[in-house]
C-alpha positions as CSV (number, residue, x, y, z in Angstrom):
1,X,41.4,137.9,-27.4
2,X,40.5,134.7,-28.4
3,X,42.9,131.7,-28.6
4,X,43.2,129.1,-31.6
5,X,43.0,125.6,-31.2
6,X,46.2,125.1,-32.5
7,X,47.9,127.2,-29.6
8,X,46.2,125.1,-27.5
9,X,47.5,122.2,-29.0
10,X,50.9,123.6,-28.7
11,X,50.8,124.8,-25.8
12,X,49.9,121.3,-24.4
13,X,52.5,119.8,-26.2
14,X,55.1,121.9,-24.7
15,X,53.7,121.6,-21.0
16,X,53.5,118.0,-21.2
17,X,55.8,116.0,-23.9
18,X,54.7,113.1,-25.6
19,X,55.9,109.6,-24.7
20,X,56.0,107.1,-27.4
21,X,52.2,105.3,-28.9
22,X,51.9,102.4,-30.7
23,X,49.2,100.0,-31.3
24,X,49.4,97.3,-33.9
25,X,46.8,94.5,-34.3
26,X,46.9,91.3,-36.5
27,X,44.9,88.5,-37.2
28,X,46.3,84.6,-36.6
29,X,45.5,82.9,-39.8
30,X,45.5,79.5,-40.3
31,X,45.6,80.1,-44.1
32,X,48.8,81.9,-44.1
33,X,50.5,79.1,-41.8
34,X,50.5,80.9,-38.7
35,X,48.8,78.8,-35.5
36,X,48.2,79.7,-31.6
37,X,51.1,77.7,-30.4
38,X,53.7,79.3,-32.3
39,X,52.3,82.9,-31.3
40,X,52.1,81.9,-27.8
41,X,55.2,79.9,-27.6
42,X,57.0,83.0,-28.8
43,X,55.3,85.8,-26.6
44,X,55.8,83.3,-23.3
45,X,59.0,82.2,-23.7
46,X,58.1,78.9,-23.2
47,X,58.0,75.5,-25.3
48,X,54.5,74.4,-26.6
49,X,53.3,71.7,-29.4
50,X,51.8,72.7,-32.3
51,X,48.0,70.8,-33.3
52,X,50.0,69.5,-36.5
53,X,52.4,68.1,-34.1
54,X,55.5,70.6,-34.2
55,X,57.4,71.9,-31.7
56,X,58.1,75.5,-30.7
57,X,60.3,75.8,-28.2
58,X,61.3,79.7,-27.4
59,X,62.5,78.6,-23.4
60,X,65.9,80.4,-24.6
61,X,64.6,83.4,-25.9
62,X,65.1,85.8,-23.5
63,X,63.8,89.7,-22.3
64,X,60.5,88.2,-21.6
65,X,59.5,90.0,-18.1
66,X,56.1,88.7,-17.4
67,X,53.1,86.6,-19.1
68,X,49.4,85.7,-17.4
69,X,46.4,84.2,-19.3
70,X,43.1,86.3,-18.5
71,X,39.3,85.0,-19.3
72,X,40.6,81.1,-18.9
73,X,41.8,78.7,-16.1
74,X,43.8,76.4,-18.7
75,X,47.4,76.3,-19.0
76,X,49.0,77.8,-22.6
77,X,49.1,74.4,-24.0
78,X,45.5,73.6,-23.3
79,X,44.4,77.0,-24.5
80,X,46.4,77.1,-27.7
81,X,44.6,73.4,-28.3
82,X,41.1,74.3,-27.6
83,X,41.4,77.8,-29.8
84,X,42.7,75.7,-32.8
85,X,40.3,72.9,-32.4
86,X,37.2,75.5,-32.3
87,X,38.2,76.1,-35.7
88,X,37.7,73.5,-38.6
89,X,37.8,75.6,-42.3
90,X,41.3,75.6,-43.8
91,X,41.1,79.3,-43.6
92,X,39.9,80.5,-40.1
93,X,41.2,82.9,-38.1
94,X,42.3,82.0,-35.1
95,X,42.7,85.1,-33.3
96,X,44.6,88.4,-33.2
97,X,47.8,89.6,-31.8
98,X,48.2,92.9,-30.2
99,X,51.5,94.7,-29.9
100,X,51.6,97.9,-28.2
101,X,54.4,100.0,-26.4
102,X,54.6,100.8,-22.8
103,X,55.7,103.8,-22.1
104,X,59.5,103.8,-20.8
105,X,58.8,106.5,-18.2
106,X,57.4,103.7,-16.3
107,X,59.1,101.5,-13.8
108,X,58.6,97.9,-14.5
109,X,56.0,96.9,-12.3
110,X,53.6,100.1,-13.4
111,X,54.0,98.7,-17.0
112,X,53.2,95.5,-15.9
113,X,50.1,96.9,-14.1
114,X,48.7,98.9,-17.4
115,X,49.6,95.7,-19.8
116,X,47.0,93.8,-17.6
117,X,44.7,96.5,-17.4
118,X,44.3,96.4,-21.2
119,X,44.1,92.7,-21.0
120,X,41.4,92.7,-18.7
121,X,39.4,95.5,-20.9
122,X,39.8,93.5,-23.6
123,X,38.8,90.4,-21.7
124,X,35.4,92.8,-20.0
125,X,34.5,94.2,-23.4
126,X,34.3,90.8,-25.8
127,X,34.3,88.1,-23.7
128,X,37.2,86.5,-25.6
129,X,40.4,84.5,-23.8
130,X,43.8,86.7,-23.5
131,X,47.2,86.0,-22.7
132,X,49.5,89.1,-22.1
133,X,52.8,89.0,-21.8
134,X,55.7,91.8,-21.0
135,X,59.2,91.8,-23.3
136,X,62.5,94.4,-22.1
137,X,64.2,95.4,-24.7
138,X,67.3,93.8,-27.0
139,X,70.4,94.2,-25.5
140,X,71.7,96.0,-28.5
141,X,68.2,98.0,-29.3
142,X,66.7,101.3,-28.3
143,X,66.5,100.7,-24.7
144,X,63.2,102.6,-24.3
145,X,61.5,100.0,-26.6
146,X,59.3,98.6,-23.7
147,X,56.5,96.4,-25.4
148,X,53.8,94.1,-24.6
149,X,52.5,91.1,-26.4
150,X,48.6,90.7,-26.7
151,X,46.9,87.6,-27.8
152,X,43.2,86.8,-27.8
153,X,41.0,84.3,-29.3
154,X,38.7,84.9,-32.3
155,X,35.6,83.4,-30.5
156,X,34.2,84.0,-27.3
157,X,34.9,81.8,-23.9
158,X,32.6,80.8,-21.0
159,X,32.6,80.0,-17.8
160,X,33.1,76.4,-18.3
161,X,36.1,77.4,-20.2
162,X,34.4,76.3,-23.9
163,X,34.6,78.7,-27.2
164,X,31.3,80.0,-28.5
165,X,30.4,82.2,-30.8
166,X,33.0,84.3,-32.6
167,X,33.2,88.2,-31.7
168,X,31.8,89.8,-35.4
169,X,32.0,92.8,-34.3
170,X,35.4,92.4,-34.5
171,X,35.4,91.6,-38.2
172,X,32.3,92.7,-39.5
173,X,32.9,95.6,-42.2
174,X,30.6,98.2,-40.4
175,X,31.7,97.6,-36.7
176,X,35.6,96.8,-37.3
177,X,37.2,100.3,-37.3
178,X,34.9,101.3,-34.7
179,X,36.3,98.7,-32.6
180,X,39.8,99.6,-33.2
181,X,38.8,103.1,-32.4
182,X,38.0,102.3,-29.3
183,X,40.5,100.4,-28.6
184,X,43.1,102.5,-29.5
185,X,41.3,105.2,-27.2
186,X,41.0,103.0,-24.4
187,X,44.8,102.2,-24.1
188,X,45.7,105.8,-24.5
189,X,43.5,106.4,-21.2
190,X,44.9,104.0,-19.2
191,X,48.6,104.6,-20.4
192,X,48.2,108.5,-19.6
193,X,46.1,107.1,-15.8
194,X,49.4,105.2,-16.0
195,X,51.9,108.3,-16.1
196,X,49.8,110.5,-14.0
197,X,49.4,108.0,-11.1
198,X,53.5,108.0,-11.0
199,X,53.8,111.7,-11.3
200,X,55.3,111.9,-15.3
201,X,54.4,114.7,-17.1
202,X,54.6,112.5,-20.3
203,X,51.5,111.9,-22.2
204,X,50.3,109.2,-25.3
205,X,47.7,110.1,-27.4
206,X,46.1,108.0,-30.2
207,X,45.3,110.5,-32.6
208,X,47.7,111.8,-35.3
209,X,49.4,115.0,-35.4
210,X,47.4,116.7,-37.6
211,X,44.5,115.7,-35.5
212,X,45.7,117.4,-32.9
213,X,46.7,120.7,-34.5
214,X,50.6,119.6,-34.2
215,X,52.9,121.2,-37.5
216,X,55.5,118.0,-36.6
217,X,55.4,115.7,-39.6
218,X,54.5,111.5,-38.6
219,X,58.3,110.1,-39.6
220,X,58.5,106.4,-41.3
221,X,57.9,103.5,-39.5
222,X,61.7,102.1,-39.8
223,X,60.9,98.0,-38.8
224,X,63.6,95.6,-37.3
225,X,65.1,95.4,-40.5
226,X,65.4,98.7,-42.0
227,X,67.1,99.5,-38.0
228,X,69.8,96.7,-38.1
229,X,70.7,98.2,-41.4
230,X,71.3,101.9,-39.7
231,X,72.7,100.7,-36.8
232,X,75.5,99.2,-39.4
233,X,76.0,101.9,-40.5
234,X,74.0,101.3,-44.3
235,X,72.3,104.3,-45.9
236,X,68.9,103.6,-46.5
237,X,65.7,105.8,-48.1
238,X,63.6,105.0,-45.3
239,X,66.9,106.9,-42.7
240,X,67.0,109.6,-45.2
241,X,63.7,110.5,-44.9
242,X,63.5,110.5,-41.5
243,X,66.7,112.2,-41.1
244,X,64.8,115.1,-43.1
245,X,61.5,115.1,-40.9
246,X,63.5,115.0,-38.0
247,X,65.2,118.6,-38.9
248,X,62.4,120.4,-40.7
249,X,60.5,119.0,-37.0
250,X,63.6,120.3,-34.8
251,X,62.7,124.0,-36.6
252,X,59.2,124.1,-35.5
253,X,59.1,126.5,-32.4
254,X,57.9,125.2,-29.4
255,X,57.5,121.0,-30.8
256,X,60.9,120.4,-30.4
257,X,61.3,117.1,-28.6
258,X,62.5,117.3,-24.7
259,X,65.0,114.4,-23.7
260,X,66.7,113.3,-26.8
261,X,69.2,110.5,-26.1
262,X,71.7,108.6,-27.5
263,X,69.5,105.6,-29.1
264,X,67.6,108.8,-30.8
265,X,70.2,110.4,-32.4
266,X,71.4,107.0,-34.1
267,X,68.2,106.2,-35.4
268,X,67.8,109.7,-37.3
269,X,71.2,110.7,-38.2
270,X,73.0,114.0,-39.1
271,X,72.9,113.8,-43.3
272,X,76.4,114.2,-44.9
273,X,78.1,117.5,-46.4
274,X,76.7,116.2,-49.7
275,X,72.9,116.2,-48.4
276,X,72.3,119.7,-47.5
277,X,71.1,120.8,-50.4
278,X,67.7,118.3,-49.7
279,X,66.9,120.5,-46.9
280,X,64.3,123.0,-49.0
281,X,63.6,119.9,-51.0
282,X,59.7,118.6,-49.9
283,X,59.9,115.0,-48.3
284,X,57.8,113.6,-50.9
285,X,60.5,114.5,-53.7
286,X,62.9,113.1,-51.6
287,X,60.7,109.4,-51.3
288,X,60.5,109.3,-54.7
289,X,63.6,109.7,-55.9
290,X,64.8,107.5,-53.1
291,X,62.2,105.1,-54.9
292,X,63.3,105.4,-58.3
293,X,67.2,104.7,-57.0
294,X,65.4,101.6,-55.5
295,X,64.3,101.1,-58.5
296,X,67.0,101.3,-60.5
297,X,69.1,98.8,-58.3
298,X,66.3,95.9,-58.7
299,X,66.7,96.6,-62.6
300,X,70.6,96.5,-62.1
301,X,70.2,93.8,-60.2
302,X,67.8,91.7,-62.7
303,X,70.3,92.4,-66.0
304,X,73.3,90.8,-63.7
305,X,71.1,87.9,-63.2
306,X,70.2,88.0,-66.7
307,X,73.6,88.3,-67.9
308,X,75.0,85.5,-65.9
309,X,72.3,83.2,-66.8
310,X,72.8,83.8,-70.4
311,X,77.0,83.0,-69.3
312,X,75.6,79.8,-67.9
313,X,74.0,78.6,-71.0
314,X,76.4,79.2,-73.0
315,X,79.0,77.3,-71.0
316,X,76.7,74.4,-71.0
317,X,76.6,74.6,-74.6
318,X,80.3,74.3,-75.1
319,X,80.3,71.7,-72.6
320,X,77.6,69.8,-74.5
321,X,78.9,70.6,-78.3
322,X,82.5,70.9,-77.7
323,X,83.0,74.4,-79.8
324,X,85.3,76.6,-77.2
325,X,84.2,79.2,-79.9
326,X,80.3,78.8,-78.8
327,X,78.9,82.3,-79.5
328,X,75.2,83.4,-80.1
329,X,75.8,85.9,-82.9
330,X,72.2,86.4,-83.6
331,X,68.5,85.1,-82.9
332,X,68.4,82.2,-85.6
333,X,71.4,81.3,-84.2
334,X,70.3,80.9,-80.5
335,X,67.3,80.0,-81.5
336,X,68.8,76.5,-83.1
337,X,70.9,75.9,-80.2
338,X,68.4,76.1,-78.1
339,X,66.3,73.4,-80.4
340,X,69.5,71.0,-80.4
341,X,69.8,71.7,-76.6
342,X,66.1,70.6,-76.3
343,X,66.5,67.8,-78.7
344,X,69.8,66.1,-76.8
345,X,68.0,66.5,-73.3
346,X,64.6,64.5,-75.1
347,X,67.3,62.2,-76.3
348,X,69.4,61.6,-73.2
349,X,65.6,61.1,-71.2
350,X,64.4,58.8,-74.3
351,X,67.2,56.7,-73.0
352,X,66.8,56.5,-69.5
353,X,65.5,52.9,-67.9
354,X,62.9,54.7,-66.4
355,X,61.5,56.4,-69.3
356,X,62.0,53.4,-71.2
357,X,60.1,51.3,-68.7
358,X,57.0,54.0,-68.9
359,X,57.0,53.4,-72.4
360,X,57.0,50.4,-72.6
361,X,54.0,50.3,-70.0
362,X,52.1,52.8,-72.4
363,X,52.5,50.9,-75.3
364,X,51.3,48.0,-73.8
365,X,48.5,49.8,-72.3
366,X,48.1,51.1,-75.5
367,X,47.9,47.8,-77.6
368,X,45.2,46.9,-75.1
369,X,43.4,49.3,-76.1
370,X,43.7,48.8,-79.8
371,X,42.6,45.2,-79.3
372,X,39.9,46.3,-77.2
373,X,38.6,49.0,-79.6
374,X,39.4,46.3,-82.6
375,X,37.1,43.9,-81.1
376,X,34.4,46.5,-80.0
377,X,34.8,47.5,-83.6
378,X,34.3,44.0,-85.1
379,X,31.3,43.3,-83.3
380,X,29.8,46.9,-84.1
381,X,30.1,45.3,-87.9
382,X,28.9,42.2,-87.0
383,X,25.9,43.4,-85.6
384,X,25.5,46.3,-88.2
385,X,25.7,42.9,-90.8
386,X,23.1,41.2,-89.0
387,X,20.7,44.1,-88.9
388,X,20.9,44.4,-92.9
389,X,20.9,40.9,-93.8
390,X,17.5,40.7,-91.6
391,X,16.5,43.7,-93.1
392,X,16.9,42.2,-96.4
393,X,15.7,38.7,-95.8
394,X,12.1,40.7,-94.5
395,X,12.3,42.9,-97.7
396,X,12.5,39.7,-100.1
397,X,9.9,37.9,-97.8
398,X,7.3,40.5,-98.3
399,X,8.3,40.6,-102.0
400,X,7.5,36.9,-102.4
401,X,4.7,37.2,-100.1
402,X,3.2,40.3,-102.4
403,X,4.1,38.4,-106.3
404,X,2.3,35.2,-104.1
405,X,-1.3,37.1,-103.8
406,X,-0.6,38.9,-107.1
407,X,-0.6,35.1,-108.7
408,X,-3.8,34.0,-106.6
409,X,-5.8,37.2,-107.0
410,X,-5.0,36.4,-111.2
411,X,-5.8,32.5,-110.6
412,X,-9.3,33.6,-108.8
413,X,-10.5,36.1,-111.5
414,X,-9.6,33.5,-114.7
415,X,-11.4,31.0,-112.8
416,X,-14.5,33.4,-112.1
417,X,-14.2,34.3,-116.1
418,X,-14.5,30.5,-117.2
419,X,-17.5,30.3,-115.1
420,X,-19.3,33.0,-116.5
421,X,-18.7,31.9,-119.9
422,X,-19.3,28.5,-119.2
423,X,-22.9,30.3,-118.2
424,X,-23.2,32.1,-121.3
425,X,-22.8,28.9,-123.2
426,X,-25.8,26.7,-122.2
């Protein structure tokens, strides 16, 4: 008899439970504020100077285990000043952070080991700079949270220690998601070489659950925030929804999850008396009605503003007007008010020194102008007078000149005509 893949799947998954995989990359950019020093700074605990000149001093932070630098013999203030100085548009990226979760199965120094593993992979592959450091978790966090920070530069290094070229294959359209593929792939080998070599049947795996045949549904990513709030004790939709994954997941036969804790059970909840009735409900239902509550609050929310705003302005207006019986009855009304408001705040800034002074400063900037235009203008007319009056003079010049050789050319023939007659006569 022939078995499916998805028995396989699940058979796998119940021989060898699944430790905890995550991968998050993103970019350093300079147009969004961020810069190398603050990054570093905060991933090594230590106190570096911004190129703009600010400090960031993180030497109190604590839970951070271990940091190296791979690919570069500077120190972290050197690096973080060569990396932003290979740079020069406004808008460059600087380089990308990597987050990514050991798995808590491991004892320190085997986390340690696999964190610089993937550093030097990284470091092998694109021949960039990296700096990897280890952080414990918070004291009052899920104590399995073991993470590594990952930092590497967006161009690659040397052996002189200078940047080059930038890695495109890092953000070229076509090669980008095949990059992060592999990268994601490449950590999930050498975290499960990780838990092999010290004997845990634990396994990560970078590929969804539906990839791998699994019926468990992918739960919400919760973020720091969203988990301060539960921890509280607030409800919130993203805990709701994961409180129902986290059930419908616990009914799946063989996919329940081995070793639940403590930190576990607070971060998915048992729902109240009055949420049972969701359980046949689908998830996405749930999300969007949990959406349109969210909803509904923000527009709550915006008419209180609203309404108090619209309190504010009318106390301003009895303060102004003295009338303790100030009410908008309609439009027209609030609409004038809201002129004569206008009008007394031109009024009471007409009367300032300041704006007194700028006016007086335009208007003598303006009567400079006037005069200037007035005398452009007269000697525009001026010249325009000129032009005609010559125009005219050589108009009557050519009319005498023209009634002068009419007169001779008459003069000429009477003398011709006396001669000939003269002729005739003897």
């Amino acid at each position: 008899m022939q078995t499916s893949l998805r028995a396989i799947f699940d058979d796998s998954a119940r021989l060898h439970p699944m430790a905890i995989y995550h991968l998050n990359i993103k970019p350093i950019s300079r147009s969004k504020g961020h810069t190398v020093g603050d990054a570093l700074a905060y991933e090594t605990g230590v106190k570096l100077t911004t190129i703009e000149g600010k400090e960031a001093d993180f030497t109190r932070k604590q839970g951070i285990e271990e940091f190296a630098v791979i690919g570069a013999q500077d120190n972290l203030q050197t690096l973080a000043d060569k990396i932003e100085l290979s740079e020069r548009r406004k808008n460059s990226t600087l380089g990308r952070r990597f987050t990514i979760a050991l798995p808590a199965e491991l004892n320190k120094s085997d986390r340690w080991q696999a964190a610089q593993e993937f550093g030097q992979w990284l470091n092998e592959q694109y021949k960039v700079a990296v700096v990897v450091s280890m952080h414990a978790p918070d004291r009052g966090g899920d104590q399995r949270n073991h993470h590594a920070h990952i930092t590497i530069s967006d161009r690659r290094i040397n052996e002189a220690g200078e940047f080059g070229e930038k890695a495109r294959e890092l953000t070229a359209a076509a090669t980008a998601r095949i990059e992060l593929g592999r990268m994601r792939q490449q950590w999930e080998v050498i975290g499960n070489k990780a838990l092999e070599k010290a004997g845990k049947k634990e396994r990560i795996s970078h590929q969804s659950n539906e990839a791998r045949g699994i019926q468990k549904q992918p739960s919400i990513h919760l973020g720091r925030v969203t988990t301060n709030q539960i921890r509280k004790g607030l409800k919130n939709h993203k805990s709701l929804v994961n409180s129902v994954i986290h059930e419908q997941n616990e009914r799946i036969p063989n996919q329940r999850s081995e070793g639940t804790n403590q930190q576990e059970s607070e971060l998915h909840p048992r729902r109240d008396a009055g949420d049972e009735q969701a359980l046949g409900v689908p998830i996405e239902e749930i999300l969007r009605a949990a959406i349109r509550d969210r909803i509904a609050k923000k527009e709550e929310s915006k008419r209180k503003r609203e309404s108090e705003a619209a309190a504010c302005r009318r106390e301003q207006a009895e303060e102004i007007f003295g009338d303790k019986e100030y009410r908008t009855k309609g439009k027209v009304e609030a609409a004038i008010q809201f002129i004569k408001l206008k009008i007394l705040k031109i009024k009471k800034l007409a009367q300032s020194p300041i704006t007194r002074d700028r006016c007086e400063r335009a208007d003598s900037y303006r009567t400079s102008n006037d005069h200037r235009a007035g005398r452009e203008r007269g000697q525009a007319i001026s010249s325009q007078r000129h032009r005609s009056s010559t125009r005219r003079s050589s108009v009557s010049s050519d009319r005498r000149q023209g009634e002068l050789h009419k007169s001779n050319t008459a003069k000429r023939v009477r003398e011709r005509s006396r001669s000939r007659g003269q002729g005739l006569g003897r």
